[in-house]
C-alpha positions in Angstrom: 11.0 -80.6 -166.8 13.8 -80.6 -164.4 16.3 -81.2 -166.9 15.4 -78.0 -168.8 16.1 -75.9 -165.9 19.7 -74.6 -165.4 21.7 -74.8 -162.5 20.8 -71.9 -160.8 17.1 -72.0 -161.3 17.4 -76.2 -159.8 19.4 -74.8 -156.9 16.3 -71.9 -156.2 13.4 -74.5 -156.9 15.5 -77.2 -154.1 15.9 -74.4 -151.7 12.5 -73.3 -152.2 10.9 -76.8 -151.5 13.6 -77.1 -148.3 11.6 -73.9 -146.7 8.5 -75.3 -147.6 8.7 -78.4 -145.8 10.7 -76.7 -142.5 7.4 -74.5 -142.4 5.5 -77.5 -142.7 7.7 -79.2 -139.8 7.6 -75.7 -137.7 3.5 -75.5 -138.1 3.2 -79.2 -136.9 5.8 -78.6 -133.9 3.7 -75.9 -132.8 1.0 -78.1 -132.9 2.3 -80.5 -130.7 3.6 -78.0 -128.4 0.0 -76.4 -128.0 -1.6 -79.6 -126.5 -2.8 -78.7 -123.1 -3.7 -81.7 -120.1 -5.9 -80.5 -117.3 -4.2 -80.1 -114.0 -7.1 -78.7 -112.2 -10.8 -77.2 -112.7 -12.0 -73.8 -111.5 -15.5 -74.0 -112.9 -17.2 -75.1 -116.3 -15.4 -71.8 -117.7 -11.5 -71.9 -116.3 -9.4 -74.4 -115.9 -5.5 -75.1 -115.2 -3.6 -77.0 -117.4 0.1 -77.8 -118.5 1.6 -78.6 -122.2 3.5 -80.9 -123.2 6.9 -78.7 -121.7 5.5 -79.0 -118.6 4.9 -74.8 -118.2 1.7 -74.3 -116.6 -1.4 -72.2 -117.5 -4.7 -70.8 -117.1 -6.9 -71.3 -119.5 -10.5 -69.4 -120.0 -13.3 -70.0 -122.3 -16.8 -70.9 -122.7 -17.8 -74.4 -121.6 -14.2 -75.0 -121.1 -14.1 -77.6 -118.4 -17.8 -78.9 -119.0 -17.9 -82.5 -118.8 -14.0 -82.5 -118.4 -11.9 -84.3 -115.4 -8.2 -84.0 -114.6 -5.7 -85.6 -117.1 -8.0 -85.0 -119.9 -6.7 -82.8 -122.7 -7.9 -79.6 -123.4 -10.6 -78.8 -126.6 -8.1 -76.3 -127.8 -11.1 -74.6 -130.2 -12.5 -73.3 -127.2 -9.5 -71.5 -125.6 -10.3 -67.8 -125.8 -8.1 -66.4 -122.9 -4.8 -67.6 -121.9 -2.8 -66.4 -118.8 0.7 -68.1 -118.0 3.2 -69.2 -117.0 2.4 -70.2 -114.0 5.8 -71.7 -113.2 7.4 -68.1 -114.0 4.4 -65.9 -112.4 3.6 -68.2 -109.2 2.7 -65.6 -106.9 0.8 -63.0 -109.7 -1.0 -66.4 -111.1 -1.6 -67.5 -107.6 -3.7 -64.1 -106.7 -5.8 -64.5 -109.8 -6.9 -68.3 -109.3 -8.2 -67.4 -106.2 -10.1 -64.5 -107.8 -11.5 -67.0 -110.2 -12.3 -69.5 -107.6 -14.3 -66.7 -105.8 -16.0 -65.0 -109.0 -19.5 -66.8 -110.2 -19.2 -68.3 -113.7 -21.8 -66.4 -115.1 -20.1 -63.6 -114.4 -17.2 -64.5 -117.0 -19.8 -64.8 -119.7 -20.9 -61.2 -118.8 -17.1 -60.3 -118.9 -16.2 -62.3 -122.1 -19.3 -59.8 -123.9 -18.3 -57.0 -122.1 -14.7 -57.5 -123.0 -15.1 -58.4 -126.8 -17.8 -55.2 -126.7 -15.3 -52.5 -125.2 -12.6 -53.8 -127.6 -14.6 -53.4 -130.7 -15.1 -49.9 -130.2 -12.3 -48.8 -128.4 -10.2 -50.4 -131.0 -7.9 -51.7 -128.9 -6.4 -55.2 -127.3 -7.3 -56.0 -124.1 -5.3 -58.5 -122.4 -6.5 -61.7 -120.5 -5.6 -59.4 -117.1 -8.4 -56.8 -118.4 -10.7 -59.9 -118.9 -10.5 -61.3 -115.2 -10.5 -57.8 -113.5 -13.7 -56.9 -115.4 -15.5 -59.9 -114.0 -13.7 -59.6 -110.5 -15.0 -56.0 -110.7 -18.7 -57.2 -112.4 -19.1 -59.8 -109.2 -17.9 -56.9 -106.3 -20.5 -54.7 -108.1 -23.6 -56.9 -107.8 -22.3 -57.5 -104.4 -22.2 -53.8 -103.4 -25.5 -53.5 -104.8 -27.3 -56.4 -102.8 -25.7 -55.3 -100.0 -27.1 -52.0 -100.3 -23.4 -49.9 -100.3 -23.3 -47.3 -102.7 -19.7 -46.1 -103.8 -19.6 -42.4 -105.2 -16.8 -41.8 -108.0 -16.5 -38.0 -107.5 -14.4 -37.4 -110.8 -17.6 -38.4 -113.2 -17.7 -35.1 -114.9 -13.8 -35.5 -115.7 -14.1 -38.8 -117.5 -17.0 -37.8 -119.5 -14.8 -34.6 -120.5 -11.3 -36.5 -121.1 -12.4 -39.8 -122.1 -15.9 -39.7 -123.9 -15.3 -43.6 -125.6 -14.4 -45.0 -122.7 -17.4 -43.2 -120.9 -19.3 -44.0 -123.7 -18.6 -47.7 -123.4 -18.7 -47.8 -119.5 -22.3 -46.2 -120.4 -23.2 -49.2 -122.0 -21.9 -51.8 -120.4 -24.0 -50.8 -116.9 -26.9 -50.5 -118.9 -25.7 -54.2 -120.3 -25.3 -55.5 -116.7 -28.7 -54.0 -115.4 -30.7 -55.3 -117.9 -28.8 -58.6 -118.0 -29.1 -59.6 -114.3 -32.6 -57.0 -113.8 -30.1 -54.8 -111.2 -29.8 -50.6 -111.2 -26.5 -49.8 -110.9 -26.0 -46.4 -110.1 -24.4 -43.7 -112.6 -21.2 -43.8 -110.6 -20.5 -47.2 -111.6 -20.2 -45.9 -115.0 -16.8 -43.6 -113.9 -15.3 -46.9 -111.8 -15.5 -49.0 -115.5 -14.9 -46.0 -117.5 -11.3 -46.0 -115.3 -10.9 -49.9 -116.2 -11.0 -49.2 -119.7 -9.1 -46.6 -119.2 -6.0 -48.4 -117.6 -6.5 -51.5 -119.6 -6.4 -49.2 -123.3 -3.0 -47.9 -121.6 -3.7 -44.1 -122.6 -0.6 -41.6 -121.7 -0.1 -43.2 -118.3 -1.3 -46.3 -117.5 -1.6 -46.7 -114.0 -5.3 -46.2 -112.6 -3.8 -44.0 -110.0 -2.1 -41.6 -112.0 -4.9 -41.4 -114.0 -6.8 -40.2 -110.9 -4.2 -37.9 -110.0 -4.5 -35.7 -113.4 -8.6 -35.7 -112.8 -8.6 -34.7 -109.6 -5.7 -31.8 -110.5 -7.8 -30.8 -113.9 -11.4 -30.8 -111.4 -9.4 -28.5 -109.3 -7.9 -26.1 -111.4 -11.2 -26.2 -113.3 -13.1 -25.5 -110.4 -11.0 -22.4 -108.9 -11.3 -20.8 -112.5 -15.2 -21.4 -112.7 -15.3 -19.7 -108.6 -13.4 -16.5 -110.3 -14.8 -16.3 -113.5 -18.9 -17.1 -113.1 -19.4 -16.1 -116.2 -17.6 -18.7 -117.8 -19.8 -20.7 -120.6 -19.0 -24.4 -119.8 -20.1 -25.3 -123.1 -18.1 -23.4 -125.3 -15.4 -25.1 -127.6 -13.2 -22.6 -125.7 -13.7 -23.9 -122.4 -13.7 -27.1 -124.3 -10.2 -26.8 -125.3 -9.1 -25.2 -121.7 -10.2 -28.9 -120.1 -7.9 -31.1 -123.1 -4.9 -29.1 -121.9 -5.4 -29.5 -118.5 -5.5 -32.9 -118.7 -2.1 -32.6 -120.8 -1.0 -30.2 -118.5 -1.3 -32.8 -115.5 0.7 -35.3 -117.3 3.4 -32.9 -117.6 2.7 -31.4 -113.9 3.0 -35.1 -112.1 6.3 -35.9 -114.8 10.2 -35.3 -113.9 9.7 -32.2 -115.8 6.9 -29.6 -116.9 8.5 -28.9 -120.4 11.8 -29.3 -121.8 11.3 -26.4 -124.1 12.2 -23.1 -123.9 10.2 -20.1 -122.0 7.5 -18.9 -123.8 6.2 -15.4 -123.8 2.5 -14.4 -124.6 1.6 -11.2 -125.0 -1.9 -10.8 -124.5 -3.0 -6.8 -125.5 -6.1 -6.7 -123.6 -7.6 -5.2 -120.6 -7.6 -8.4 -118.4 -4.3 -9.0 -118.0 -3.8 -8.2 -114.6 -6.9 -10.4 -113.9 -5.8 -13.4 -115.8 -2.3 -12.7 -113.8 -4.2 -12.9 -110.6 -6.3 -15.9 -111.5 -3.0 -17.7 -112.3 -1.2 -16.8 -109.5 -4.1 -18.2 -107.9 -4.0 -21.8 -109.7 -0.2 -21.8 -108.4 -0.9 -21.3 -104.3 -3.6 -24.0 -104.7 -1.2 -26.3 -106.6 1.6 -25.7 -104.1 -0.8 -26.2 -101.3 -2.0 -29.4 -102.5 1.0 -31.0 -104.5 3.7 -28.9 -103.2 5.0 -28.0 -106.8 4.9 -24.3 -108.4 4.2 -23.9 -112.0 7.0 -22.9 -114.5 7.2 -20.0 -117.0 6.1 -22.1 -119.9 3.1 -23.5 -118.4 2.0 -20.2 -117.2 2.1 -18.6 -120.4 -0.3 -21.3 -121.8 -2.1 -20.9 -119.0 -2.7 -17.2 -119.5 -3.6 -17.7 -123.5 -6.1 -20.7 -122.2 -8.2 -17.6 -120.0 -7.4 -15.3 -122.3 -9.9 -16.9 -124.8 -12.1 -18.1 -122.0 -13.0 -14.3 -121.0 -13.4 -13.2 -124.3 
C-alpha cells in the first residue's frame, strides 16, 4: 500500500503518525505528572498532597481521605476541587487550611450541592475559593443561629431588584440548608449568600465591597426620590428601569470617571421641569454629603429623563 503512495503523501502519512504518538507520549506524561501522595489529612473530605514535582496541594472531594493515611496516593477519581500551589501561595493556602480544619465535614457536602446547584443556574464557574467560602460561611451561619445572633443585611430589597438569579438561588439554598440540618435561617441570610454569588460570578465589579457601595448609593438615591415623589408606583416597568440605571450609574459614580462621552442635553417639554431640577439638585447635596463627589452634566441629564418618565 505504501509503495503506491507518492512522496509527498508518505511524507504527510509519517508526519501524521509522529503527532500521533507525541499526543500519546504528552497524554501519558500528564498522567504521571497528576499522581498525587498524601502529605497530610484534614478530614474524610480534604486532604494535602504533593505530585510527583514536589508542588503541593489541597485537594477536596467526597470520601477523599476515608480509610487513607500519609504517603498513600490519592484516588484521583474522586478529586473534585483543587486549590494550589501551596509552595507559591503559602500564606493564602495557609489561611484556608485552617478554615478547613475549623469547618465540620458535613458542612462541605452541603457546600459541594450548594456549589454545583448555584453554578447550574447561574451558568457560571465557580472556583475552588467560592467552594470553601460557601462552607466557611454555611458553618458561621449555623453557629450564629445556635448562638441565638441575628445579623440584619439592610440592602435585601436591592439584591432582589439588581440581582434576581442570584437572589433567586440564595432563596434556595437557605431553604436547602433549613430543611437539611431542620434550622430557620432568617430572610436576611438570603442577601449575605445572594452577595457570595454575587462576588464569586464576578459581575461588573467583583469585590463584595464595591458591590455594597453601589446598593447602598442606589437605596439612597432611591429612597430621597420615593420621600419627594409619594406618588411614585414602585411597581411600574418605569420605576423598574429607574433602579437598573442606578445601579449602572453607581458603577460609573465610584469609577475614575462618570462618562467619557460628551454632554448630553434633554429637553423635557413638560410642566415639571423645575421639579425634576429640584429633585436632582437634591440627589447631588446628598451625594456630596455622603461620598463627597458632585454629579456631572451627563449623568444629570439621564437623571432628569429617568423622573421624567417616573412622574408621568
Amino acid at each position: 500500500m505504501l509503495k503506491n503512495l507518492g512522496c509527498n503523501e508518505k511524507q504527510y502519512l509519517t508526519d501524521a503518525i509522529k503527532l500521533f504518538l507525541l499526543g500519546i507520549l504528552f497524554l501519558l506524561s500528564e498522567r504521571i505528572t497528576m499522581t498525587y501522595t498524601i502529605t497530610s489529612i484534614l478530614n474524610n473530605s480534604a486532604l494535602t498532597a504533593v505530585d510527583t514535582n514536589g508542588s503541593e496541594y489541597v485537594l477536596i472531594g467526597r470520601g477523599i481521605s476515608f480509610g487513607k493515611t500519609i504517603d498513600e496516593t490519592v484516588d484521583e477519581t474522586k478529586i473534585e476541587r483543587q486549590f494550589g500551589n501551596a509552595n507559591e501561595e503559602s500564606k493564602k493556602n495557609y489561611h484556608l487550611l485552617k478554615l478547613i480544619e475549623d469547618i465540620p465535614e458535613e458542612y462541605f457536602e452541603l457546600a459541594n450541592v450548594i456549589i454545583r446547584y448555584a453554578t447550574k443556574k447561574l451558568n457560571i464557574q465557580l472556583n475552588t475559593s467560592a467552594y470553601i467560602n460557601m462552607a466557611d460561611h454555611i458553618n458561621n451561619s449555623i453557629e450564629r443561629y445556635y448562638d441565638d445572633i441575628q445579623l440584619n443585611f439592610s440592602l435585601l430589597d436591592e439584591v432582589r431588584a439588581f440581582y434576581p438569579k442570584e437572589y433567586k438561588v440564595a432563596e434556595w439554598i437557605v431553604d436547602f440548608l433549613n430543611a437539611q440540618i431542620d434550622i430557620d435561617l432568617s430572610e436576611d441570610e438570603i442577601g449575605f449568600i445572594a452577595m457570595h454569588l454575587i462576588n464569586a460570578g464576578g459581575d461588573d465589579f467583583q469585590q463584595v465591597s464595591q458591590v455594597k457601595k453601589v446598593l447602598e448609593l442606589t437605596r439612597l438615591i432611591s429612597k430621597q426620590v420615593l420621600e419627594l415623589l409619594p406618588d411614585t408606583d414602585v411597581g411600574s416597568l418605569d420605576y423598574s428601569r429607574f433602579l437598573t440605571h442606578l445601579k449602572y450609574f453607581g458603577i460609573r459614580y465610584f469609577g475614575k470617571e462618570q462618562s467619557k462621552r460628551d454632554e448630553v442635553e434633554i429637553l423635557l417639554k413638560t410642566d415639571k421641569s423645575v421639579e425634576i431640577d429640584d429633585i436632582i439638585n437634591k440627589i447631588e447635596h446628598l451625594l456630596v454629603e455622603y461620598y463627597n463627589k458632585s454629579l456631572d452634566q451627563h449623568e444629570k441629564s439621564y437623571l432628569k429623563l429617568h423622573l421624567n418618565r417616573i412622574i408621568y
